[in-house]
C-alpha positions in Angstrom: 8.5 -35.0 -53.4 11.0 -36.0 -56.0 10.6 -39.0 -58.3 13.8 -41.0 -60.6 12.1 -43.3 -63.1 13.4 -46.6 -63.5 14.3 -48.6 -66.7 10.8 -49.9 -66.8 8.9 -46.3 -66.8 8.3 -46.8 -63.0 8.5 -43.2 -61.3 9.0 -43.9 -57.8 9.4 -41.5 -55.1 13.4 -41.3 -54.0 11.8 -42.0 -50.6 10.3 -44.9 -49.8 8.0 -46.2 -46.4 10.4 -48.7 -45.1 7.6 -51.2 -42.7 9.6 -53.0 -40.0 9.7 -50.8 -37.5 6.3 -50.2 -37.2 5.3 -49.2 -33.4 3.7 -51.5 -31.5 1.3 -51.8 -28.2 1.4 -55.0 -26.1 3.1 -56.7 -29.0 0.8 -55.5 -31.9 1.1 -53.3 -34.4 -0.6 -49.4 -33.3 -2.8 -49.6 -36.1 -4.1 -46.1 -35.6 -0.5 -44.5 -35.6 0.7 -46.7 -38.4 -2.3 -45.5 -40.4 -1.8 -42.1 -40.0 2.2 -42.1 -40.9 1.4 -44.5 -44.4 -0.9 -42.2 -45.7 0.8 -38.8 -44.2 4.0 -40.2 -46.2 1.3 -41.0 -49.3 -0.5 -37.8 -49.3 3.0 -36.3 -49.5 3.8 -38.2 -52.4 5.7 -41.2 -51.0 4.5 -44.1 -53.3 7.0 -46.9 -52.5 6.1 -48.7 -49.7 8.5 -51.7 -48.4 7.7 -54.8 -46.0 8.5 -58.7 -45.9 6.9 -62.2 -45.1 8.8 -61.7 -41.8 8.0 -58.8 -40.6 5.5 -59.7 -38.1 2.3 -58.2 -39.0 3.7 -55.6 -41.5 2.3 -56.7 -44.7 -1.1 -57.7 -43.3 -1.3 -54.0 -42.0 -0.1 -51.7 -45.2 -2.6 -54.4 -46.6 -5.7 -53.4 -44.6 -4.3 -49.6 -44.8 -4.1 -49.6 -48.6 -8.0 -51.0 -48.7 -9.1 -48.9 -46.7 -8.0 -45.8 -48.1 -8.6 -47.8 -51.6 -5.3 -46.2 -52.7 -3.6 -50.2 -53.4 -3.3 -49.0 -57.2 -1.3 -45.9 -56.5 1.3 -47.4 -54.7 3.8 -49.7 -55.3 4.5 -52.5 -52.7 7.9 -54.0 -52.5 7.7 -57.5 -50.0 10.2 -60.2 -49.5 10.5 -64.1 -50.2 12.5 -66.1 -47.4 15.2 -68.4 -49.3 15.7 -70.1 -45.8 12.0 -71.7 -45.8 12.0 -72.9 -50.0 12.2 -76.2 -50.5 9.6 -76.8 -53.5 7.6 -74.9 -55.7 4.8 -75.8 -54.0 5.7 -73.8 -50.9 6.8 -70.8 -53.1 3.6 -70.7 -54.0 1.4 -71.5 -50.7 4.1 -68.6 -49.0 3.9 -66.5 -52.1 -0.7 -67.0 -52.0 -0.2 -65.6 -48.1 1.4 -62.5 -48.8 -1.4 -61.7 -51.8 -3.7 -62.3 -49.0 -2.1 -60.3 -46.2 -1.0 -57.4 -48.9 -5.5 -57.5 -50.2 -3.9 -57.7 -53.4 -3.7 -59.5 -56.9 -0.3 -58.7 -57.6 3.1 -57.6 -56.0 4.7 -54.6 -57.8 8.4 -55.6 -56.5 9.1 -59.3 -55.2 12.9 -59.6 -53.5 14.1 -62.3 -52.4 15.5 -61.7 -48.8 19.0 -61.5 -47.8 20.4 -63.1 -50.1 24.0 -63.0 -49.0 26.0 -66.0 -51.4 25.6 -66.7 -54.6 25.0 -70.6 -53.4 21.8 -69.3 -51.9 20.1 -68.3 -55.8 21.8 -71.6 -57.4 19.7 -73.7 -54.8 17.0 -71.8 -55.2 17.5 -72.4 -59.2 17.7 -76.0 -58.6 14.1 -76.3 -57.4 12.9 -73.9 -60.3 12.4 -70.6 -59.2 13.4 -69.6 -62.9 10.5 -70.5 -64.3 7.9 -70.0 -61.1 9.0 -66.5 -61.6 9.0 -66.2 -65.2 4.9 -68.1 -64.6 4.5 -65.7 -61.9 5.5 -62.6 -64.3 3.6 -63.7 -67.6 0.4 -63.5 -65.0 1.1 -60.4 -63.4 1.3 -61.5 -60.1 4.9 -60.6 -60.2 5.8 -57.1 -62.1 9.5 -57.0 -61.3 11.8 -59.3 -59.3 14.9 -58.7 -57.3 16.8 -59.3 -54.3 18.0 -57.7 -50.6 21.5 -58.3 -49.6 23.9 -57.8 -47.0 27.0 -59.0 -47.4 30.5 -57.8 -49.3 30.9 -56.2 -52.9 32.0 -59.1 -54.4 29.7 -61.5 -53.3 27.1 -58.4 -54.1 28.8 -58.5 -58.0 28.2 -62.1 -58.8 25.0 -62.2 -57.6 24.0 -59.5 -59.7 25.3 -60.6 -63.1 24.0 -64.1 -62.0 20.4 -63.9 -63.4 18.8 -60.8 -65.1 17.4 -58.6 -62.0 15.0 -55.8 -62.6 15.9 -54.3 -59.3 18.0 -54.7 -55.6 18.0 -53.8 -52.1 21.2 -53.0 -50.8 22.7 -51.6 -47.0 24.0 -48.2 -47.5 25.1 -45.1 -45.9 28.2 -43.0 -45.4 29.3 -45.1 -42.8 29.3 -48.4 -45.2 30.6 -46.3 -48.0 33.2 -49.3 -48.6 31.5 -51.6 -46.3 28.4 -54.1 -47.4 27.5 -54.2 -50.8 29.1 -50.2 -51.1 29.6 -47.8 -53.7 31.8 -50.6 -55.7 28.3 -52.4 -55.6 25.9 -49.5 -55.8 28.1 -48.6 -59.5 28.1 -51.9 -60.7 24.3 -53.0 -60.4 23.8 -49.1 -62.1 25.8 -49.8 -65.0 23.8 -52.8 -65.7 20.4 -50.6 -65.8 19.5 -52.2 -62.2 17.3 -49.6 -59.9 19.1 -49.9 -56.4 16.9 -49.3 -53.5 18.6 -48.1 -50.1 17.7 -49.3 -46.7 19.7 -48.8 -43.1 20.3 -45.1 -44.3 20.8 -44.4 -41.1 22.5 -47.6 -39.9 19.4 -48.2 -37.8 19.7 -44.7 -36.3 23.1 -45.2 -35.0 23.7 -41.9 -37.0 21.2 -40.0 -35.5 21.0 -41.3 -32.1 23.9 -41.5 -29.1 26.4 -39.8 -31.4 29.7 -39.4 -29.6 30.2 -35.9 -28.5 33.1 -35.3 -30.8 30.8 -36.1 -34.0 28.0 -33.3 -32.7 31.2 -31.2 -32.3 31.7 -31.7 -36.6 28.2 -31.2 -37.3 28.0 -28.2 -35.4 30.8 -26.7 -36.6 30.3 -27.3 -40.2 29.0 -23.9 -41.7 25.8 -25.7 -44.0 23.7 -26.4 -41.1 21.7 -30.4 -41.4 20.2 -32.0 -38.6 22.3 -35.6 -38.1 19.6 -37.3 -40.2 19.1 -35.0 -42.8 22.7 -35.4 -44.0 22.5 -39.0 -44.2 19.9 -38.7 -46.2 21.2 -35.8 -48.8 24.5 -37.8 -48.9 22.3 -40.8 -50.5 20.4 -38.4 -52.9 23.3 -36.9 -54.3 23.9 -39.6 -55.8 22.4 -40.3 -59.3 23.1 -44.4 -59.0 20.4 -44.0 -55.7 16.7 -45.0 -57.2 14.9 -45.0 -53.2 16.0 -44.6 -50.3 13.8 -46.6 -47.6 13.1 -45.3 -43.9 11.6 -47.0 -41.0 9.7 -44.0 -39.9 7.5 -44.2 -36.9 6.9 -40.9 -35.9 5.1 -38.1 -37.5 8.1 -36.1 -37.0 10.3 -38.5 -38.7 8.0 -38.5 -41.0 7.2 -35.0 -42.1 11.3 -33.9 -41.9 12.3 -36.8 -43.5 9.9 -35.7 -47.0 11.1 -32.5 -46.4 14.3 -33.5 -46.8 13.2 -35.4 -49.7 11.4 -32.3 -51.5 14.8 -30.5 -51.1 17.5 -32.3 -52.4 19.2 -32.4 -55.6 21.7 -34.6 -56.8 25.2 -33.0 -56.7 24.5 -30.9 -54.0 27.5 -31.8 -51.6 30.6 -29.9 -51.7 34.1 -31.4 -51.3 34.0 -29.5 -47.8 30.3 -31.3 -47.1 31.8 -34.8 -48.0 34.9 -34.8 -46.0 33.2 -33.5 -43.0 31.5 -36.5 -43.1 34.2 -38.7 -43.3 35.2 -36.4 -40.0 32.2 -37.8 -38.3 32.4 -41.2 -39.2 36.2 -41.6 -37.9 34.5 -39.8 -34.8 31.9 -42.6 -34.4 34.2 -45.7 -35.9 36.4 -44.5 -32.8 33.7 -45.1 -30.0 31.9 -47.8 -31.5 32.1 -51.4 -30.1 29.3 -53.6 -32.4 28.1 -52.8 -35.3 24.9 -54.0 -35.2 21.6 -51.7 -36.9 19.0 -53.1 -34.6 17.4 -55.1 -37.7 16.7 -57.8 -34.9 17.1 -60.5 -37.5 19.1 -62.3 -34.7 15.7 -62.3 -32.5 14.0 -64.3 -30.5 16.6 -65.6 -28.8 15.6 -69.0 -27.0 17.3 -67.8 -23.7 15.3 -64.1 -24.5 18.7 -61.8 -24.6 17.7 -58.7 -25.6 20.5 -58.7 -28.2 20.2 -55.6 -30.2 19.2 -53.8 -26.8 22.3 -55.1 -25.2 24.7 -54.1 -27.8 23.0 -50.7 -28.1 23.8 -50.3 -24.3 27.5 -51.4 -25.1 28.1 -48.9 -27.3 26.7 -46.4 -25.5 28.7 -47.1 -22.7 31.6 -46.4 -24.3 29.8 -43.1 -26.6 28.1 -41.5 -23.5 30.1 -42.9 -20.6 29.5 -45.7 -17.7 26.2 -44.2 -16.4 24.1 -44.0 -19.5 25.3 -47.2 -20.8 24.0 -49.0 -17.6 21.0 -47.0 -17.8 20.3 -48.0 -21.1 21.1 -51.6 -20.4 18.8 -51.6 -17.0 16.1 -50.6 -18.9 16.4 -52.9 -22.0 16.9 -56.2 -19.6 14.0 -55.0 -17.2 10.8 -56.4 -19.3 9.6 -59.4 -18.3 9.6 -61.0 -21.5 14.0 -60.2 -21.9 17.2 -61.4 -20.2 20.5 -60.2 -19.7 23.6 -61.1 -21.6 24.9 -63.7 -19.1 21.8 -65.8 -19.7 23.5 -66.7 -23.2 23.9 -70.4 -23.3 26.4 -69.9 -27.1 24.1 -71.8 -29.1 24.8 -69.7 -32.0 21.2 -69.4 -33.5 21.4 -65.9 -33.5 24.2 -65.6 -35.8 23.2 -67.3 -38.6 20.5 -64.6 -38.9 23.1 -61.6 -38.9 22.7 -59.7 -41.8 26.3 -57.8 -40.3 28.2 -61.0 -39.6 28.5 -60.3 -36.0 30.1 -62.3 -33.3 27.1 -62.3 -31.3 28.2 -64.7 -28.6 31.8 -63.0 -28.4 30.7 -59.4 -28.0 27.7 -60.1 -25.8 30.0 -61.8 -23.2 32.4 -58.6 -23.7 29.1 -56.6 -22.7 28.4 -58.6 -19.9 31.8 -57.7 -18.5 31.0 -54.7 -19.1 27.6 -53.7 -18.2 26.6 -56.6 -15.4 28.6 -55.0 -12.8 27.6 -55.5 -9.1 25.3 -53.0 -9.3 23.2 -54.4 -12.4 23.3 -58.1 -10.5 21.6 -56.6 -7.4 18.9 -54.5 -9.6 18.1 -57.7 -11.6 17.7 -60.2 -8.8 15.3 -57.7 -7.5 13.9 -57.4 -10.8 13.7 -61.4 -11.2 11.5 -61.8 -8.7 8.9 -59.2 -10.1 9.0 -60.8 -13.8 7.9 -64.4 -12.3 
């Protein structure tokens, strides 16, 4: 594993255990399978782990993991705040005393507050005195560092940063959002200010490894240095020097032994010219079949009518990626459990974009991918269906 050291003497592994995506079994985390990947990564030398107060049942289980193994003081544990639920210092602090009990810990090594996407969203929080919780919270200990996730553009991303002295952020960022999202205007500006910048959607929750149109396999195969789809996402992040960690939601043990393979191999400067404009090959070969571009975050989730909205616009694009048949496949499947709908059960109420770290038009494109995928077809599967899920 290879380690960059931060302004504060940190040395953290350049990949970190991204915990959102945790697997799950009847709507729990798999305990047993979520054990075995944290400590396969740790044992590896992974020792940046990364979670949130809304991440159902992620921090309490890195929390009962890092007991267990009574490794909590060689790790360091990145969580998130919720801007959205602040309204005193008071609840800061009953929110903050939860996630020290969930995490089984007396202090959190990185503390973010989460997606922070307008600089109106820190001046409120500023108003009911978050300046000085923190600066309480850091004379204690409970707090070692304090930063911020954010999704959102570069500019926004510029003024939030030279807005209050950050010891560290969380941005989006891949070769696709190169000049997208915070991007590499961002990732440069929060580095020459000193400020670590940690990496999540690496691979644009797997949209860059998964359902790739056939003329991007065509590039990647054809390229003479040979990288699976995921291991160049990942070695176009590391060589860069302005990259402190790269997070991954890893849920596999596959994914999570190539992934610190990967890490263990690359050096920063590695890519070529030819390597860096064959991948601005493949992303004009996704951009081209790509209808939404949404990560599958599932911030937008639950929906109150239960649209499976990231599984519906994964179907989308996949229709037009893969063709007609595997996009209704996809779609069939996604819409089939009992506790999701379709698309056309989308009443517009608009909840779900508020929560859209990509800015999506939620309610536009899912009624362009009920056109699309609810053909007669689907209507006759899922009023068979219907009468199965009552």
């Amino acid at each position: 594993m290879k380690y960059r050291e931060d302004k504060y003497g940190n040395r953290l592994s350049v990949l970190g255990f991204g915990c959102m995506r945790f697997k799950k079994k009847m709507g729990r985390i798999n305990m047993a399978d979520a054990e075995r990947q944290v400590m396969s990564a740790f044992r590896n030398g992974v020792n940046y782990f990364d979670t949130a107060f809304i991440y159902p049942g992620s921090e309490a289980a890195i929390g009962e993991i890092f007991e267990k193994n009574n490794i909590r003081d060689q790790v360091y544990i990145a969580t998130k705040l919720p801007p959205q639920l602040i309204r005193s210092t008071e609840i800061l602090d009953k929110l903050f005393n939860e996630q020290l009990k969930r995490l089984r810990t007396d202090h959190i090594d990185f503390y973010l507050m989460h997606m922070m996407a307008d600089i109106k969203v820190w001046e409120r929080l500023k108003s009911i005195g978050i300046e000085k919780w923190i600066e309480d919270k850091k004379a204690s200990g409970a707090i070692r560092h304090i930063g911020f996730s954010y999704h959102g553009k570069s500019d926004m991303f510029c003024k939030i940063i030279d807005a209050y002295d950050w010891d560290m952020c969380l941005i989006q960022y891949n070769y696709m959002d190169e000049h997208t999202q915070a991007g590499r205007k961002g990732l440069r500006h929060a580095h020459e200010k000193g400020i670590p910048v940690m990496i999540m959607e690496p691979l644009r929750g797997g949209r860059l490894v998964n359902n790739l149109p056939a003329e991007a396999k065509e590039i990647f195969a054809g390229h003479p240095v040979q990288h699976t789809p995921a291991q160049w996402a990942f070695r176009w992040l590391w060589n860069q020097p302005e990259v402190t960690v790269v997070l991954s939601g890893m849920n596999s043990d596959d994914m999570v032994a190539d992934n610190i393979k990967t890490a263990s191999e690359t050096e920063i400067g590695e890519l070529t010219p030819d390597d860096e404009e064959m991948l601005k090959r493949v992303v004009g070969a996704i951009n081209s079949k790509m209808k939404v571009g949404c990560t599958g975050c599932e911030y937008c989730m639950p929906c109150p009518q239960k649209v499976n909205i990231s599984g519906t616009f994964s179907a989308y694009n996949r229709h037009f990626s893969d063709g007609r048949f595997a996009g209704f496949r996809e779609y069939v499947k996604c819409t089939a459990p009992k506790q999701f709908a379709p698309a056309s059960m989308c009443i517009g109420c608009g909840k779900c974009e508020k929560h859209c770290p990509q800015g999506i038009e939620i309610r536009k494109q899912l009624k362009g991918a009920e056109k699309v995928l609810e053909v007669p077809a689907y209507k006759t599967l899922n009023k068979v269906a219907s009468a199965f899920k009552k």
